[in-house]
C-alpha positions in Angstrom: 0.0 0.0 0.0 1.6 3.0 -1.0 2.2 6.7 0.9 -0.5 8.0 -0.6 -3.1 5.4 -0.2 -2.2 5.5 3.5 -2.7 9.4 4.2 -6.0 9.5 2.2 -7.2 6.1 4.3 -6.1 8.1 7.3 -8.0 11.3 6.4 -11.2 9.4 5.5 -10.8 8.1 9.0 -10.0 11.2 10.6 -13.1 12.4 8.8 -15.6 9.6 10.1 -14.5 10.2 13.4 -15.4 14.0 13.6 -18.9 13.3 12.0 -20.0 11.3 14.7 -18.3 13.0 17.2 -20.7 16.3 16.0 -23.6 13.9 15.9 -23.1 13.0 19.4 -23.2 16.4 20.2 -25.9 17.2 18.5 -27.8 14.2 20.2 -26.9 14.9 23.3 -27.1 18.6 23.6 -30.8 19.3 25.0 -32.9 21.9 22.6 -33.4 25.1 25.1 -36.9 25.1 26.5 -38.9 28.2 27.0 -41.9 28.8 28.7 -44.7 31.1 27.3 -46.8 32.9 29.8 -49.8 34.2 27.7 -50.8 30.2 27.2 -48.6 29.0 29.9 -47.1 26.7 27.2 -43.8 25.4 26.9 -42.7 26.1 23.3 -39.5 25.5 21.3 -36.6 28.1 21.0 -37.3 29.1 17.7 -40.8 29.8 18.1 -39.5 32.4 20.8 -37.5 33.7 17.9 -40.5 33.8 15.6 -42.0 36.2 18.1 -38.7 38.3 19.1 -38.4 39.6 15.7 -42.0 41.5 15.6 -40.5 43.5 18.6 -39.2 46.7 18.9 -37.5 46.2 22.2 -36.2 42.7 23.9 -36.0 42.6 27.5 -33.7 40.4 28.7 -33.1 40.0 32.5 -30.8 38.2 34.5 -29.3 38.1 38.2 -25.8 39.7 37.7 -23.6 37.3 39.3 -24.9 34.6 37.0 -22.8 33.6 34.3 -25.6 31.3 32.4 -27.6 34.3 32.1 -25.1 36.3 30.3 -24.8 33.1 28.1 -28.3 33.4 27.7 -28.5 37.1 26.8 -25.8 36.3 24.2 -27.6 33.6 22.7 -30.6 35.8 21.9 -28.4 38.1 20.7 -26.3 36.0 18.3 -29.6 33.9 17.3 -31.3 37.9 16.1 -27.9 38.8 14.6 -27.8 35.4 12.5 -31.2 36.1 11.4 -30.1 39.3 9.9 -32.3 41.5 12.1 -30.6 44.7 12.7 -29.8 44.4 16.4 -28.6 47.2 18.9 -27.7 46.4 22.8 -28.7 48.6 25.8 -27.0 48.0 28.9 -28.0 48.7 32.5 -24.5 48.4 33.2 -23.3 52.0 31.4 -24.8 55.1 32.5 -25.1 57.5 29.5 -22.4 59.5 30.2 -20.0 56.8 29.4 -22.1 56.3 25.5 -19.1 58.1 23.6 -16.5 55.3 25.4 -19.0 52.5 24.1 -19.6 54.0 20.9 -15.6 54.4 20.3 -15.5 50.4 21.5 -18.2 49.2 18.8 -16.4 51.1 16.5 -13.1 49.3 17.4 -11.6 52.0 18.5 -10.9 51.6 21.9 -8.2 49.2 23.1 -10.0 46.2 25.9 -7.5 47.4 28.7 -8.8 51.2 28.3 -12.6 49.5 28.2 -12.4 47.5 31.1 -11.1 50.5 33.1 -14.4 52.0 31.9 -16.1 49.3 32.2 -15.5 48.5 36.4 -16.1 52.8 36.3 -19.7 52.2 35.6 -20.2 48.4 37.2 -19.1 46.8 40.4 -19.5 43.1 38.8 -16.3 41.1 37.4 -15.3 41.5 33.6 -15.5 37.9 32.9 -19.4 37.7 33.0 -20.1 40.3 30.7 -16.9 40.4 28.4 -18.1 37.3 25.5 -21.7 39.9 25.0 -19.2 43.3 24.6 -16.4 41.1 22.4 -19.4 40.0 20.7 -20.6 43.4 19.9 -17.5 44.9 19.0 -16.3 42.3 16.3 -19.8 42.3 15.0 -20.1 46.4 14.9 -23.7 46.2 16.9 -24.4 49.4 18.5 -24.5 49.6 22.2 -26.6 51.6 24.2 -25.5 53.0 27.7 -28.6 53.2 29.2 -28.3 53.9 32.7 -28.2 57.5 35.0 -25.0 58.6 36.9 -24.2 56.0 40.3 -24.4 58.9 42.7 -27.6 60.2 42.1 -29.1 56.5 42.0 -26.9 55.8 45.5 -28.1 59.3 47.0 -31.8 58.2 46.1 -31.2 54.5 47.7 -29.8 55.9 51.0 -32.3 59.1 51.2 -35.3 58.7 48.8 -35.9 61.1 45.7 -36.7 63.8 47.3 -33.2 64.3 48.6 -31.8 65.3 44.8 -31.1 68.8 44.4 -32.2 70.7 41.5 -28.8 69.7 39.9 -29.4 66.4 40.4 -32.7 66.7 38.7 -31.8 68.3 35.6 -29.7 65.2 35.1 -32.9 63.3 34.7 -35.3 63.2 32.0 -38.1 65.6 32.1 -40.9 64.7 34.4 -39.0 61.9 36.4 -41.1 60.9 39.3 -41.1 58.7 42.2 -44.6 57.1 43.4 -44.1 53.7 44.0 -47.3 51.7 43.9 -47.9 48.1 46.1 -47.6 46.2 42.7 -44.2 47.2 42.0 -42.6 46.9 45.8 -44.2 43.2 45.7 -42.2 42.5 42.4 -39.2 44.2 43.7 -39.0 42.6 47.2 -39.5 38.8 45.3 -37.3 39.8 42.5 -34.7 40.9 44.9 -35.5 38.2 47.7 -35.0 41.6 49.7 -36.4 40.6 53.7 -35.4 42.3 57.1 -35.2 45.7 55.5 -36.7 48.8 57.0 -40.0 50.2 55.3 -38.6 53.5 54.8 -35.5 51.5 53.5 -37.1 49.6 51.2 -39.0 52.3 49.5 -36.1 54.3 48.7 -34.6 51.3 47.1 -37.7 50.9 44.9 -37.7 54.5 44.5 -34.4 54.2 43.0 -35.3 51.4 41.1 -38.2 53.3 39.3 -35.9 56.2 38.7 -33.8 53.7 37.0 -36.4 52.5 34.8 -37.7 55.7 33.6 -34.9 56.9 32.6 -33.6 53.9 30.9 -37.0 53.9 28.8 -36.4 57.7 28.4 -32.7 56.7 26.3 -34.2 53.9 24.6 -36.8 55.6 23.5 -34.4 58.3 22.1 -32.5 55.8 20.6 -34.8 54.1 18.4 -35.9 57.2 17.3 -32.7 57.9 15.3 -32.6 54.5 14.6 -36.3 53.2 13.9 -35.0 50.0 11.9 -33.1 49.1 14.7 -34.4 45.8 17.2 -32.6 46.8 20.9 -32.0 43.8 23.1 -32.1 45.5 26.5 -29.6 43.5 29.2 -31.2 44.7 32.6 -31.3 42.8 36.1 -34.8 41.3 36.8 -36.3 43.8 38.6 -35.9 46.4 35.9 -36.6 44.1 32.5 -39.9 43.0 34.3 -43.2 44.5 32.4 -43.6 46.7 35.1 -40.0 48.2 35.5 -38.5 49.6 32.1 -41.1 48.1 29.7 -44.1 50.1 31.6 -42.5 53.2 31.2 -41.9 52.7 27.7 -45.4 52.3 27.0 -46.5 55.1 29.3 -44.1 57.4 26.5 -44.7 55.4 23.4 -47.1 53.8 23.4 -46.6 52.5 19.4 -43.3 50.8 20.8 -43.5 46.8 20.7 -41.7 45.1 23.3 -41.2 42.0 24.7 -40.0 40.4 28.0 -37.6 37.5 28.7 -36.6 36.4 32.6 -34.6 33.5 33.3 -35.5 30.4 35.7 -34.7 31.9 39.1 -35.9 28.9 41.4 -38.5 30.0 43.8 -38.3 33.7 42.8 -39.1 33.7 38.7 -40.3 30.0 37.7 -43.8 29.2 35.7 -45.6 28.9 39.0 -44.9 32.7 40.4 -44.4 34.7 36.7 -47.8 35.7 34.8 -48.2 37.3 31.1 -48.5 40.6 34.2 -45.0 40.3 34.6 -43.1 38.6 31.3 -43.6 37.0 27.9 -41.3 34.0 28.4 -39.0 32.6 31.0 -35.9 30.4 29.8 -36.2 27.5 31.6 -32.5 26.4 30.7 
């Protein structure tokens, strides 16, 4: 048998071995489920998908310290990108002062050891959980969005409630921002956050800062698509503001034409099909 016949034999071989590995894989990997709260169905992936691309505005949610949520958020993202919908990102995690920096990242401008140090400026939580979604961005040219308001006002309202901002403080604030915090939305908070043993004067200025958040992050969203009208934004938000009545409700209070939808992840005992209602999300990603 000569040298040739030997390498192709080995090749072919080589070959045969990789197919099945990748049909293994394929067998074994699990297709995502995802439950659907308006028929309290569970329903494939893709269907999901089907839906996601009628909508304006994707909320995704997550619990920050979570890495399979990130994974998550960057599935959705990569799954709308492959579909060739024009997709932008807003983030929770950048406060809009800080959109030039993400702008000159997208644009691959900005060097990572510059964008991390502006990164941990506008986020307490490590690099590694977020970094695949803004590599993912970057090498992609997806606009990002920094949706969120300055840390110290947000901190100032947490510790001493809205009425504590100065008028400084407020012109930093879209027009007509506004505290009043109804039982609905302290409910949602305090099982969102699994927040017990706090004061009641405590935990109102937490939710007051909380709907401060979400106004304002619907107010830049908002001003985003309407430069960019075409554009789909996922939104990446913590539970407690991607819920229908955190960001998503103040987007319809200002637009009321805007389309959204609202994804949470399995949170077990907090955000599972027996606690979440079509109130609350669309669909919750069950893994």
């Amino acid at each position: 048998m000569g040298h040739r016949t030997i390498k192709a034999l080995f090749m072919v071989l080589i070959s045969l071995c990789l197919s099945q590995a990748c049909f293994l894989s394929q067998v074994n990997a699990e297709p995502k489920k995802v439950f659907r709260t308006s028929d309290r169905k569970t329903i494939s992936y893709d269907r999901m998908l089907d839906d996601l691309q009628k909508a304006g505005i994707v909320f995704v949610g997550e619990v920050h310290d979570r890495e399979a949520h990130h994974r998550m958020q960057l599935d959705i993202i990569k799954a709308l990108d492959a579909r060739k919908i024009p997709v932008a990102v807003g983030f929770e995690m950048f406060n809009y002062e800080s959109q030039d920096d993400l702008d000159r990242w997208t644009a691959g401008k900005l060097p990572v050891e510059a964008f991390i140090g502006i990164y941990y400026k506008n986020w307490g939580f490590p690099w590694p959980l977020y970094d695949d979604v803004f590599y993912y961005i970057r090498d992609h040219k997806i606009p990002g969005i920094a949706l969120n308001v300055p840390a110290e006002i947000t901190r100032k309202v947490s510790a001493s409630g809205f009425a504590s901002l100065t008028k400084e403080e407020l012109e930093k604030l879209p027009p007509e921002s506004g505290c009043i915090v109804n039982e609905t939305y302290m409910k949602f908070i305090r099982r969102a956050y699994a927040m017990h043993g706090h004061s009641d004067k405590q935990f109102l200025y937490f939710c007051e800062a909380q709907l401060l958040w979400d106004q304002s992050m619907a107010h830049n969203l908002l001003a985003f698509l309407k430069k960019n009208p075409a554009k789909t934004v996922v939104v990446l938000a913590g539970n407690g503001h991607a819920w229908k009545r955190g960001i998503p409700e103040q987007v319809r209070t200002l637009s009321e034409k805007t389309s959204f939808r609202v994804i949470l992840p399995l949170v077990p005992g907090r955000i599972n099909p027996q606690t979440i209602t079509s109130e609350d999300a669309d669909y919750i990603l069950l893994q």
